[in-house]
C-alpha positions, 0 to 999 in steps of 0.5 A, spaced: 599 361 489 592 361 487 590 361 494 594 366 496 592 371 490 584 369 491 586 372 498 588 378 496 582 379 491 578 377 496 580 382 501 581 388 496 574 387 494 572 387 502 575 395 502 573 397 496 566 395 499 568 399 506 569 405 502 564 405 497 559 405 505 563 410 506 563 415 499 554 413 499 554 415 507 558 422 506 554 424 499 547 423 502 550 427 508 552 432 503 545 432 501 541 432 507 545 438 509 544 442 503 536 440 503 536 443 510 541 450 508 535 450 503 530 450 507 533 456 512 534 460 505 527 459 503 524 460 509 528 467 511 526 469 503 519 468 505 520 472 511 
């Protein structure tokens, strides 16, 4: 019973770490899209 439940921790632990990759992956995303949205904004004010 004991196995079986270490089981079950280990492979939740395992898509818990999947899905925090992919929550870090989307917000860096975001920002870089940003950044760049930023960036055009600045450069058409200065024009």
């Amino acid at each position: 019973m004991n196995k079986k439940a270490n089981a079950k921790r280990e492979a939740y632990a395992k898509k818990q770490e999947e899905q925090g990759k992919k929550v870090v992956t989307w917000i860096f995303v975001g920002l870089i899209i940003l950044a760049v949205i930023y960036l055009i904004w600045t450069f058409t004010m200065m024009a």
